[in-house]
C-alpha positions as CSV (number, residue, x, y, z in Angstrom):
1,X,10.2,-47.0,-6.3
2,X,9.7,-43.6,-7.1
3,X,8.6,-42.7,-3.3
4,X,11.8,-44.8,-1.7
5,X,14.3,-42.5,-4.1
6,X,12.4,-39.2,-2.4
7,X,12.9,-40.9,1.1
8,X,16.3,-41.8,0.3
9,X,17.2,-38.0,-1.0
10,X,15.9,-36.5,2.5
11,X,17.3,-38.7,4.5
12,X,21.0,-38.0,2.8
13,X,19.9,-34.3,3.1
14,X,19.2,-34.5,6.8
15,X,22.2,-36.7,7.8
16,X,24.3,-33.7,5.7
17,X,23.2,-30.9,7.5
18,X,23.4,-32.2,10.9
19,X,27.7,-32.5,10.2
20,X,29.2,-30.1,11.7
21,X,30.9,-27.8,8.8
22,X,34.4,-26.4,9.7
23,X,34.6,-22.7,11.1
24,X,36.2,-20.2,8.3
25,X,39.2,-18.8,9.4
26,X,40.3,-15.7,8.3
27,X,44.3,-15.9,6.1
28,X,46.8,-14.9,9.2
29,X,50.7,-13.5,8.2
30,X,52.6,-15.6,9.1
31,X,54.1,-13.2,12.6
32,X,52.9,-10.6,14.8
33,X,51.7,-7.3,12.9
34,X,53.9,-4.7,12.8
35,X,52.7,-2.0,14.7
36,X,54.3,1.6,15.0
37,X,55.9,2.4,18.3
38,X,54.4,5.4,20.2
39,X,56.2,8.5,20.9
40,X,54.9,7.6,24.4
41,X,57.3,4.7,25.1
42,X,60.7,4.4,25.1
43,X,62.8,2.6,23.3
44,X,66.7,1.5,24.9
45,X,69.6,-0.9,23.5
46,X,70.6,-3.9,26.1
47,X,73.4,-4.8,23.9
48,X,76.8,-4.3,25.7
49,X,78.7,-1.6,24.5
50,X,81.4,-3.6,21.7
51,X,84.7,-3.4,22.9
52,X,85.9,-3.7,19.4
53,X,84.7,-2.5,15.7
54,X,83.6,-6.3,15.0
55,X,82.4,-8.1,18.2
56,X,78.7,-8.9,18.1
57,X,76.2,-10.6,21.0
58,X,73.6,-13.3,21.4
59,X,71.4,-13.8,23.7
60,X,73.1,-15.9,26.3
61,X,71.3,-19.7,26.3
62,X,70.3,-18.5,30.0
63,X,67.7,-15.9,28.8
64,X,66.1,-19.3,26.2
65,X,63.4,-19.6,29.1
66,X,61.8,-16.2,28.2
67,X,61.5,-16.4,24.7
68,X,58.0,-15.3,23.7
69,X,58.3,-15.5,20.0
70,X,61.1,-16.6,17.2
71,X,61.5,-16.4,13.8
72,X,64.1,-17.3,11.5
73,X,64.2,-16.5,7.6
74,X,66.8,-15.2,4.7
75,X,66.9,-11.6,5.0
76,X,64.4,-9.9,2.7
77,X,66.4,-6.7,1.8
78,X,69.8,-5.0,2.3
79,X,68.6,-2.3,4.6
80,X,69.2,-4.0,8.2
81,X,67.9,-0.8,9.8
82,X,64.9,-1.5,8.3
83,X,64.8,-5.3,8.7
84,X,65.8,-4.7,12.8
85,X,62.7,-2.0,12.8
86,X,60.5,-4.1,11.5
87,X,61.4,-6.7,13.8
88,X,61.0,-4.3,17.1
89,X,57.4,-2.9,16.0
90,X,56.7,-6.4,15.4
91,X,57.7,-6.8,19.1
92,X,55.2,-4.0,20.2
93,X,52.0,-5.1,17.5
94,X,52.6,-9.1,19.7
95,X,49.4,-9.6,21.2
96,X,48.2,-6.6,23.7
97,X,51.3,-4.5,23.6
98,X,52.5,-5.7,26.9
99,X,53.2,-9.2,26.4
100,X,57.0,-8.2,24.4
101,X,59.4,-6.5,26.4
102,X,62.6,-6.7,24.2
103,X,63.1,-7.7,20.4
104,X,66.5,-9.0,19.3
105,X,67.4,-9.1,15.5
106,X,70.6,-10.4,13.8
107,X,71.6,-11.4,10.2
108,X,73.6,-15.0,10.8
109,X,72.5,-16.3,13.8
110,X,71.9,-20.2,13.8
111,X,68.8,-21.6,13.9
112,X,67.8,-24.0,16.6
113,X,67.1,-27.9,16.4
114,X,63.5,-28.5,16.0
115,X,62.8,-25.3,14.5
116,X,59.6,-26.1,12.3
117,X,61.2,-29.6,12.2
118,X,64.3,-28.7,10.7
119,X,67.4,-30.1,12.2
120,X,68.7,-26.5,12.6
121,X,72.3,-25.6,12.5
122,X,72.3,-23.1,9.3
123,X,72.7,-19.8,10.1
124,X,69.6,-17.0,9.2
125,X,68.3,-13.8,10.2
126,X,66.9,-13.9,13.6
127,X,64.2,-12.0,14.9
128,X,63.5,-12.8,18.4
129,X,60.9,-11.8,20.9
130,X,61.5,-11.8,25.1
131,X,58.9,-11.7,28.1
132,X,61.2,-9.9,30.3
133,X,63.4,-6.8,29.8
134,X,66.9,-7.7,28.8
135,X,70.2,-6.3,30.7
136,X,73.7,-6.5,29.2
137,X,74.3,-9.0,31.5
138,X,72.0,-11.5,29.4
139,X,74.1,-11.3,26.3
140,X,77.3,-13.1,24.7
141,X,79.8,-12.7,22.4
142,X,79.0,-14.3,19.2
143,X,81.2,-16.6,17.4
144,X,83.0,-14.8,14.9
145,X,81.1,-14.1,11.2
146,X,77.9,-14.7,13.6
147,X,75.0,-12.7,14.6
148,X,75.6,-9.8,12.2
149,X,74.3,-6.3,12.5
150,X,73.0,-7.1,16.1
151,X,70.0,-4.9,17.2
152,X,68.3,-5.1,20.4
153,X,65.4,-2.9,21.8
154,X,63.6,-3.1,25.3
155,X,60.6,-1.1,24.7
156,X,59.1,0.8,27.7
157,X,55.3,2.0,27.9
């Protein structure tokens, strides 16, 4: 009996090491790093130029096709210069430093349907990446009280 318990022991042992173990994968944030612009490219505004103190833009839903990346959240500090930085160099640290060509940020902007599964409709800060250079021609006026603090960059290489 002895001898069937030492056969049954390596044969558990040799069924367990031929399963396949799960790769380890190393902790990811949870968006693109944020990488420091170069002095070498350059960085320009596509927002229209406000014909009043309050107006504010979107992007218009015809620039949705070139959305590259998107992130909604409650704004993490009071210094929106900051936050809309943060968001561009995250813009230029997506991927190879190509694959970005404009970063959008606003405070109040609603979030889609289907965002993570959420039904959407609440409004947060938006950070929002584009595979194209926008124009002025590509953006809206926001509903009023919406898209606070609008920043966008197209950055140039």
């Amino acid at each position: 009996m002895h001898t069937s318990k030492a056969l049954y022991l390596t044969l558990l042992l040799s069924i367990a090491s031929a399963i396949p173990t799960p790769a380890v994968l190393a902790p990811r944030a949870g968006g693109p790093a944020i990488v420091p612009i170069p002095e070498t490219c350059r960085v320009a505004t596509p927002l229209p130029i406000a014909k009043e103190g309050s107006t504010s833009y979107l992007p218009s839903p015809a620039s949705g096709s070139d959305i590259l990346y998107s992130a909604y959240y409650p704004s993490f500090s009071p210094n929106k210069t900051a936050m809309a930085q943060q968001c561009l160099q995250q813009c230029y640290g997506y991927g190879n430093h190509t694959e970005c060509k404009t970063a959008y940020w606003a405070e109040k902007v609603v979030v889609p349907a289907g965002y993570y599964g959420t039904p959407g409709g609440q409004l947060s800060t938006a950070c929002l990446f584009f595979t194209r250079p926008l124009s002025a021609a590509d953006f809206t006026v926001a509903p009023a009280g919406q898209a606070t603090g609008a920043f966008a960059g197209t950055i140039a290489c």
